[in-house]
ZAMARGU-4260 file (C-alpha; in steps of 0.2 Angstrom, whole numbers, plus 5000, padded with zeros to 4 digits):
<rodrens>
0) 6064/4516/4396 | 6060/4512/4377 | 6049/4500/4382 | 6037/4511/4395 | 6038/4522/4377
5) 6031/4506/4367 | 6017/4503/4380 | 6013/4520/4378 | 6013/4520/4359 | 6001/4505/4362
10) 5987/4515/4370 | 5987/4526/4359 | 5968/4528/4352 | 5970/4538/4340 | 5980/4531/4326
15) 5986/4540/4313 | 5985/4533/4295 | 6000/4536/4281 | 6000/4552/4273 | 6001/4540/4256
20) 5983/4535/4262 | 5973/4550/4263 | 5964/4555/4250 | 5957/4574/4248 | 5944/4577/4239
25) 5931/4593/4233 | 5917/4588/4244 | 5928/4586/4256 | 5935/4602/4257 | 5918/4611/4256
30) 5912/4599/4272 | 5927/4606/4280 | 5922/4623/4275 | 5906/4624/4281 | 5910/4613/4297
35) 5921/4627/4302 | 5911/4642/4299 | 5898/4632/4308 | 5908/4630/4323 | 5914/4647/4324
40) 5895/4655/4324 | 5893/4642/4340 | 5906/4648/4346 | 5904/4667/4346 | 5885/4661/4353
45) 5893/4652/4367 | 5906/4663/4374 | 5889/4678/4372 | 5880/4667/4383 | 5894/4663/4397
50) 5898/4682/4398 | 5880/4687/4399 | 5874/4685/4419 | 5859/4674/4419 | 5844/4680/4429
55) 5833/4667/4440 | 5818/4670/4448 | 5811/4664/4461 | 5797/4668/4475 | 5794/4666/4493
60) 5785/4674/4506 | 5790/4691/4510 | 5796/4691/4531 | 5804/4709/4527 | 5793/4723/4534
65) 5803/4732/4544 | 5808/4741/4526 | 5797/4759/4522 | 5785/4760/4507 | 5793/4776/4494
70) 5781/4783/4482 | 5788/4793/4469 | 5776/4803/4457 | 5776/4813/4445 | 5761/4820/4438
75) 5755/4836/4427 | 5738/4844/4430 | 5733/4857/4416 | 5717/4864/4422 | 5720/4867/4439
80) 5732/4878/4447 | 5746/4871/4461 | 5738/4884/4473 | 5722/4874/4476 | 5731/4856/4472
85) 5733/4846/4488 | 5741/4830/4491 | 5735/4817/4506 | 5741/4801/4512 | 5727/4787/4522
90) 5735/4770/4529 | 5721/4756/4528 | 5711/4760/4543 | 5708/4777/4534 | 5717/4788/4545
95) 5729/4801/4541 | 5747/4794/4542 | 5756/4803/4554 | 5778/4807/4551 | 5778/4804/4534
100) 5795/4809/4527 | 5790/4816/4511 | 5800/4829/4498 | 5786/4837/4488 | 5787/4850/4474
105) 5776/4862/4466 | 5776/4869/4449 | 5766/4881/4441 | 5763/4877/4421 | 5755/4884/4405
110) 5743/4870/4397 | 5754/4864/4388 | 5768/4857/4401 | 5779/4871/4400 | 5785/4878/4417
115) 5779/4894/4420 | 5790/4897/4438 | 5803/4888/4448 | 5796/4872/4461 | 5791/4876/4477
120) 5793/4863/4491 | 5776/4858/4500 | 5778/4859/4517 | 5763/4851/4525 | 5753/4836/4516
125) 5735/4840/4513 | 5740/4860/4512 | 5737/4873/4500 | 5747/4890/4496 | 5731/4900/4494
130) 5730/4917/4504 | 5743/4913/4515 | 5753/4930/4510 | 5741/4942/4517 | 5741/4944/4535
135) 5737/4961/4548 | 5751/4968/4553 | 5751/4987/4565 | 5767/4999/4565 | 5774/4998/4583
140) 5785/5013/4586 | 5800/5006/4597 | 5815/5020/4600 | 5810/5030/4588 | 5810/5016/4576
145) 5795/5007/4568 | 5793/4989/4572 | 5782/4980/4562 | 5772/4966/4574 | 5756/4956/4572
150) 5739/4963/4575 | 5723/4954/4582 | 5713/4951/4567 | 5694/4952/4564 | 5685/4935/4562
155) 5671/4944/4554 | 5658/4934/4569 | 5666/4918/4569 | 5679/4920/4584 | 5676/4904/4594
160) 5686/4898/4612 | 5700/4892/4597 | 5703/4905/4587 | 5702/4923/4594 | 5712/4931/4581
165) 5712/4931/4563 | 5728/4937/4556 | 5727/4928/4540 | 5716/4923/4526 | 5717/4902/4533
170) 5712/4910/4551 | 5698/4917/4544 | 5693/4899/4532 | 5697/4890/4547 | 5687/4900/4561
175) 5671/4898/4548 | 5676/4880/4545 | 5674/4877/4565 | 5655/4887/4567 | 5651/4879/4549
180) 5649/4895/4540 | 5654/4899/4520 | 5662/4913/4513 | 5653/4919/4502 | 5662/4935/4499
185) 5683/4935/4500 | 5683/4952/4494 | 5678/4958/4508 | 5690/4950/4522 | 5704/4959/4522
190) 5715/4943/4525 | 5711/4938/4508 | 5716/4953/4496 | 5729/4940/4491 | 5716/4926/4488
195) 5706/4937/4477 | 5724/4937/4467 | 5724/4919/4465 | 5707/4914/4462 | 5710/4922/4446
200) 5723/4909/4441 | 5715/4892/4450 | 5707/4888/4432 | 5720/4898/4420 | 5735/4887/4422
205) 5740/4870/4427 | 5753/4863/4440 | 5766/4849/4438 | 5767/4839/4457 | 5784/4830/4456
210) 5794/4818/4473 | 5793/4805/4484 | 5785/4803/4501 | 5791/4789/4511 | 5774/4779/4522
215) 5771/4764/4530 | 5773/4744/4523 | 5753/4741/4524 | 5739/4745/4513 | 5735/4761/4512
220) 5732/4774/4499 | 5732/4793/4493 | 5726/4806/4482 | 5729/4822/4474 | 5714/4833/4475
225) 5707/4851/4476 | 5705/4862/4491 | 5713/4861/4508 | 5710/4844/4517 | 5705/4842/4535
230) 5694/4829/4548 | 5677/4832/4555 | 5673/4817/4566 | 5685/4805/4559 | 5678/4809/4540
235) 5693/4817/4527 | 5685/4832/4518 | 5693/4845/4508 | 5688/4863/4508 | 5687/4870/4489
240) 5676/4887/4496 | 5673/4900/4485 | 5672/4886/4474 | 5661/4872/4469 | 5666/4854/4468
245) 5658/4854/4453 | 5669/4866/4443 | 5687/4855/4444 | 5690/4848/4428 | 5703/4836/4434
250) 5712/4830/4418 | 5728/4823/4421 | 5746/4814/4415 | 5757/4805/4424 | 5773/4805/4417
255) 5779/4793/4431 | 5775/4783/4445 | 5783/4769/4455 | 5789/4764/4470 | 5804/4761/4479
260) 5820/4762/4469 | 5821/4762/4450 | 5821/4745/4444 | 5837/4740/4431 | 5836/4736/4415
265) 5823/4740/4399 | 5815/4721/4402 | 5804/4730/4418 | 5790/4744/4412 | 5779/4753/4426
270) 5764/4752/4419 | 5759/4770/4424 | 5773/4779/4416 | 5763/4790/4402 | 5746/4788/4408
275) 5733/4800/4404 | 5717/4805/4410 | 5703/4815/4400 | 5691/4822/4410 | 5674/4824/4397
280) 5668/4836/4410 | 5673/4842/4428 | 5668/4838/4444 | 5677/4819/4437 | 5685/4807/4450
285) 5698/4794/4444 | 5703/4781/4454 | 5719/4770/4451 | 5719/4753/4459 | 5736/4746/4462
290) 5744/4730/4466 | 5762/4730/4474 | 5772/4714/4472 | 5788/4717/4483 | 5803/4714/4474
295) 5823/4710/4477 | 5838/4709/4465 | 5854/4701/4470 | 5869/4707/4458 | 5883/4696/4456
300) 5892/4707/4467 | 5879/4702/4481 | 5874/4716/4480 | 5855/4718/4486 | 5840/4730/4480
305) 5823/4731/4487 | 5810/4738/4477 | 5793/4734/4470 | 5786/4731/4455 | 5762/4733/4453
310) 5750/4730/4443 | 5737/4743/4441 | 5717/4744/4436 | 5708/4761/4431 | 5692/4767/4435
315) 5684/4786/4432 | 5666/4791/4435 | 5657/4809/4439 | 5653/4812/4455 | 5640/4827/4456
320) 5621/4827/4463 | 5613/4824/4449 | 5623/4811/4445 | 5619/4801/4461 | 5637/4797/4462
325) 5647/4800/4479 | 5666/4805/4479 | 5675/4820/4475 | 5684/4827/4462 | 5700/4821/4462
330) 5715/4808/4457 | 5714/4792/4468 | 5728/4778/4473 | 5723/4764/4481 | 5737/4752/4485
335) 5738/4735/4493 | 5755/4726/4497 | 5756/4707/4491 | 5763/4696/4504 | 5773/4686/4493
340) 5791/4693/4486 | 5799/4689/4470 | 5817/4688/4469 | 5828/4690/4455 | 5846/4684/4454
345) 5861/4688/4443 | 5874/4673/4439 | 5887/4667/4432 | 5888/4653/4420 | 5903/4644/4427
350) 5918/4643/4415 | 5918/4622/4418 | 5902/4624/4408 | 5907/4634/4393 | 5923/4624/4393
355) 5908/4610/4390 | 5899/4618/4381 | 5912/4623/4368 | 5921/4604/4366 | 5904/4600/4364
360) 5902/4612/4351 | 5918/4607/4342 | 5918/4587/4345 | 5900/4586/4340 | 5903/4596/4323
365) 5919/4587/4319 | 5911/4572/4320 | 5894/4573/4311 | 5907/4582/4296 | 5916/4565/4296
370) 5901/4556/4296 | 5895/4567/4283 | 5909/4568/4272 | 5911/4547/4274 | 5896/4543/4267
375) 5895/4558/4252 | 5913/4549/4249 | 5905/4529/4250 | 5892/4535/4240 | 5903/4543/4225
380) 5912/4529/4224 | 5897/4515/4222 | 5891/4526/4210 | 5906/4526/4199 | 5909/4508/4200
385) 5890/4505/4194 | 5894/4518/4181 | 5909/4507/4175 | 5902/4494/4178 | 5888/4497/4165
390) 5901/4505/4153 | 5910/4488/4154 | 5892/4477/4150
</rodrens>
């Protein structure tokens, strides 16, 4: 047995001298010091990077399009009133997406931002509020009880094979839309008492148009624009009667805009969020082109998230007569989907690689401080011995 223990002894690489041997010295205690602090710092720096998850990025063609598109907006308009905002949705043929699931909110504000009454939830895309809350009503008496029950409704000339009665103020817009008339006069029409009412604040306060509407995975776009919007032979028009097109100023801030879930972490900015556009004078049309670059994050968990990070472009001119510009007034969004998907990835460093990393650390530093201290030693010593040296001559 004591001889396995003197084999052993034998491969023993790393022999230690006698303690009568070593010699300790000043630099050599301050290399030591320094060597040691040094280590510590690369240390701390290590472990920071193995318990940080590292992201990877890489990009293929996206195959997923079975997923919906979710818009989510956010946007202030201070010179326009949410009664006469509208809010429309095209696919890229230029047709009206049909069964869009969408939660839209309404809210009236000062010019300044601050609310001015509760949101109201918009029911219809491409629908306006405005003298919907008048309507004919007649006093039935039932059982000696008064029933109140829709009327018939003048049309004021327009009634038509589609519209025979005109119970409210819309009956009455649409039944002029149909023969092409104007109106010049709402005063008049009793449907539109409440109209009257709200003309009065279209240009005396602003609206806030806040929530998400979910659409189809192609290119498409929408917009948020004056008046109630309608087709006439496949065209996308929006009514603005009483008014002229002319007399929207259609300044605007949009406090966010993205699409699909938020994206984690401060390192990914939508380009959108804070944007504000000054109209110099109304009857201005602005028009935002986007570019959607499908996105994915894998968490360490496995976890996936699909959402979508874009780029965007700007552009704003006047559209009037005079002008010779064609468009309305209005905020456009013009989006196309980019067929190739990046996707980012969360890992973690393995902990074979710190262990690496730190011996690394620590062999490395022990032996540049050896090497170091050895030849600052050498060299103190040469230098003594041609100091004596010279003393002795």
């Amino acid at each position: 047995m004591s001889h396995l223990w003197e084999r052993l002894r034998e491969l023993d690489a790393y022999p230690k001298p006698i303690e009568d041997f070593r010699i300790k010295t000043m630099i050599g205690g301050s290399v030591t010091i320094i060597s040691t602090v040094i280590m510590v710092v690369l240390f701390i720096s290590e472990l920071s990077d193995f318990l940080t998850p590292k992201l990877t990025e890489e990009l293929f063609v996206d195959t997923s399009r079975s997923h919906k598109l979710r818009i989510n907006i956010d946007i202030e308009f201070p010179r326009v009133a949410c009664s006469f905002l509208s809010l429309d949705a095209m696919d890229s043929s230029g047709e009206h997406q049909s069964s869009i699931e969408h939660n839209i909110f309404k809210r009236r504000v000062d010019a300044e931002g601050l609310p001015l009454s509760e949101p109201e939830r918009t029911i219809n895309l491409g629908d306006s509020s405005i003298g919907k809350n008048s309507s004919i009503v007649q006093e039935v008496k039932q059982n000696d009880t008064a029933v109140a029950v829709e009327a018939c409704g003048s049309c004021y000339g327009a009634e038509n094979k589609q519209i025979k009665c005109c119970n409210t103020c819309e009956d009455v817009k649409e039944a002029y839309r149909i023969r092409g008339w104007a109106i010049q006069n709402p005063e008049s029409i009793q449907q539109c008492k409440g109209m009257v009412e709200d003309m009065k604040k279209v240009f005396n306060e602003g609206c806030q148009i806040y929530g998400y509407m979910e659409v189809n995975r192609v290119s498409g776009s929408f917009h948020i624009a004056p008046g109630k919007s309608f087709s006439i032979s496949h065209v996308h028009v929006h009514d603005v009667q009483p008014y002229s097109s002319s007399q929207f100023n259609m300044t605007h801030r949009i406090r966010s805009l993205t699409f699909g879930d938020p994206i984690p972490g401060k390192a990914f900015t939508n380009p959108m969020d804070g944007v504000e556009g000054v109209a110099p004078e109304e009857s201005m049309m602005f028009q935002y082109y986007l570019k959607i670059v499908p996105t994915m994050f894998e968490n360490i968990d496995k976890s996936v998230l699909h959402t979508n990070q874009f780029s965007t472009t700007r552009h704003q001119k006047a559209v009037s007569m005079m002008s010779g510009e064609s468009g309305m007034p209005g905020v456009f969004f013009s989006y196309e989907i980019s067929p190739i998907m990046i996707k980012f990835t969360h890992k973690q460093k393995s902990f074979g690689h710190f262990a690496t990393g730190v011996c690394a650390i620590i062999g490395g530093i022990f032996t540049v401080a050896g090497l170091l201290d050895s030849t600052i030693y050498k060299s103190e010593k040469l230098l003594k011995q041609k100091l004596d040296i010279g003393k002795q001559g």
